[in-house]
C-alpha positions in Angstrom: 84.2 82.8 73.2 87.2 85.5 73.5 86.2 89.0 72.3 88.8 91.1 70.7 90.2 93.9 73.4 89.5 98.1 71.2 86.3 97.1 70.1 82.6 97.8 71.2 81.9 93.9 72.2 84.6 94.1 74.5 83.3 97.1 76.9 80.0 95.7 76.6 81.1 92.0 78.0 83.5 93.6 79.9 80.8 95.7 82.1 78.5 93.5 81.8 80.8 90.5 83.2 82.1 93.2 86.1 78.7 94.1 86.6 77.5 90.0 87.6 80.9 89.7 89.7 80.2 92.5 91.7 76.5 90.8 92.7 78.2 87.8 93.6 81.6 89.0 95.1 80.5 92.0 97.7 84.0 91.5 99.2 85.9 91.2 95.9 89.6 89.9 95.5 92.5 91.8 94.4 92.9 92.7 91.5 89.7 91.2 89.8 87.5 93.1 87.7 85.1 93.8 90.4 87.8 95.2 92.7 89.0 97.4 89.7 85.8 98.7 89.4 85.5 99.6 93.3 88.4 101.1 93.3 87.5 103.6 90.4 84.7 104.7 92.2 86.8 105.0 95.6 89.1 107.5 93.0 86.6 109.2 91.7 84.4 109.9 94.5 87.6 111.2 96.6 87.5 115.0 97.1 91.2 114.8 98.5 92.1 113.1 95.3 90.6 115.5 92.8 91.5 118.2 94.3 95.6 116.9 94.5 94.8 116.0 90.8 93.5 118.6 89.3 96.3 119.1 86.5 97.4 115.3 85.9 96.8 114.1 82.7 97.5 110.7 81.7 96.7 107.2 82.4 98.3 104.8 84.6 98.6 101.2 84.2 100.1 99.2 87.6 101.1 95.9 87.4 100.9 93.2 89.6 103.2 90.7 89.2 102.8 86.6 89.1 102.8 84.8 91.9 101.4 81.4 91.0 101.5 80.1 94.8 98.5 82.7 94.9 96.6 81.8 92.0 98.2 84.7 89.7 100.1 82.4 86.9 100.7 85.5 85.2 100.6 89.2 85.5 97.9 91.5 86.0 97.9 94.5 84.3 95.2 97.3 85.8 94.9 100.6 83.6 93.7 103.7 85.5 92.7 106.0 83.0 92.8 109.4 85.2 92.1 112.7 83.8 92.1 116.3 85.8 90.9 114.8 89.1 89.0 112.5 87.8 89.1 108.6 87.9 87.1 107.6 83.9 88.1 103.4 84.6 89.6 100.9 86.0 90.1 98.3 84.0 92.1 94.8 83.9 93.4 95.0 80.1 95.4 92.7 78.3 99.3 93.5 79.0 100.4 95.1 75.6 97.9 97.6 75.9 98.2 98.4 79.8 102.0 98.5 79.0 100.7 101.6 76.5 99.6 104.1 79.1 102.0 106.9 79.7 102.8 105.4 82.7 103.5 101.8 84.1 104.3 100.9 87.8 104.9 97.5 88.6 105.7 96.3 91.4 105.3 92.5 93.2 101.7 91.5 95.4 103.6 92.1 98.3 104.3 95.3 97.8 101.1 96.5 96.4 99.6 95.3 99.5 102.2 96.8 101.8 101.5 100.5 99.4 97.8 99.7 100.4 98.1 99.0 103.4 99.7 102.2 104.1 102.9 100.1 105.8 105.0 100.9 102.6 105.1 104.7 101.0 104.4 104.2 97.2 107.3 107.2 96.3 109.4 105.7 98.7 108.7 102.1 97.3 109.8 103.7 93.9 112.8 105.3 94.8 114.2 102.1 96.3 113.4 100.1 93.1 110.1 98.0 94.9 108.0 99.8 92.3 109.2 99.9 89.0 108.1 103.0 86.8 107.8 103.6 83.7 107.0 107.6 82.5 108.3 111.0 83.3 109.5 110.8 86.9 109.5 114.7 87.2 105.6 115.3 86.7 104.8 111.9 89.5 107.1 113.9 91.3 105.1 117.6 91.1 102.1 115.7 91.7 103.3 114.1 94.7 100.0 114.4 96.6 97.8 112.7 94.0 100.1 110.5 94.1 100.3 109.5 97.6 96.3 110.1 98.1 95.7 107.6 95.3 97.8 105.1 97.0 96.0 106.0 100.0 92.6 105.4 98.1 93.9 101.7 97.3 93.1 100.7 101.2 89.7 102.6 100.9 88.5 99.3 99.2 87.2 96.9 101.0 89.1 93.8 99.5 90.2 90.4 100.2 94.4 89.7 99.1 95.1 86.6 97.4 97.6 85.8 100.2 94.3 85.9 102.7 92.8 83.3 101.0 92.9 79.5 102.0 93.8 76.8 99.1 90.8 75.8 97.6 90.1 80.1 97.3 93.3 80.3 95.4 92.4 77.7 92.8 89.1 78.7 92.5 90.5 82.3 91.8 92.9 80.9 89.5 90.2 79.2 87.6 88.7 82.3 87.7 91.6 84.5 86.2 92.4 81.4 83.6 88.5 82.2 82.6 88.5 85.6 82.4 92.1 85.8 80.5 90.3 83.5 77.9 87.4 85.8 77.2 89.2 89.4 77.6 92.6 88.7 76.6 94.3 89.8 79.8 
């Protein structure tokens, strides 16, 4: 039964669902719930980060964009709500509200994985149009180093890419996302 995204039954099934995923999925998939979560606690728990973050406010949503061939019919919206340093959530939220953050990068699976992966630079990426953003340019650009160390954070987690997985993965994952798009709205 879907539960309506702002309200108290949807944190509560949310963490609760994240919670059960991450018994079962040690190794989680990009970007899943479980993975999200992971990767908050990568942020947070980053002295390197917090320290280049100390003054950025604002939340960021990056989007991850469909590429059905690997089980992601649609796009995937992850919020990052970041706050002096800090990493409060990760969450997969339903597009219109990810797309309300003060700023939005989105950017194909590819290229998320290359920004991870550290073979792409996430600024660089950016700049050449890879990475579409959405918010002021000149305060990602005076916080270049939280910027580049959150990136760098991304490959911290030990995660499993869509394009790693073999066929029957993909459609059990896409099963999966169908699922969880159902329930949560994303």
């Amino acid at each position: 039964m879907p539960v309506k995204y702002g309200t108290k039954e949807w944190d509560e099934e949310y963490q609760k669902m994240v919670e059960e995923r991450r018994k079962a999925h040690p190794k989680p998939i990009v970007p899943t719930p479980e993975w999200g979560q992971i990767f908050g606690e990568t942020i947070d728990g980053d002295a390197e980060y917090r320290q280049a973050a100390k003054t950025w406010e604002g939340a960021v949503t990056l989007v991850l964009q469909a590429k059905p061939e690997l089980g992601l019919d649609e796009d995937i919206s992850v919020m990052l709500d970041l706050w002096h340093g800090a990493c409060r959530s990760v969450k997969i939220l339903p597009k219109e509200e990810a797309a309300k953050a003060p700023y939005v990068m989105t950017g194909s699976l590819d290229t998320w994985k290359a920004v991870a992966t550290g073979k792409t630079d996430a600024i660089k990426a950016t700049m050449l149009g890879k990475i579409k953003m959405k918010g002021d340019m000149a305060n990602v650009v005076r916080h270049v180093k939280a910027s580049k160390r959150l990136a760098g954070c991304t490959g911290l987690v030990e995660a499993v890419w869509p394009d790693e997985l073999s066929k029957d993965e993909i459609e059990k994952f896409r099963a999966d996302l169908k699922q969880l798009r159902e329930q949560f709205g994303f």
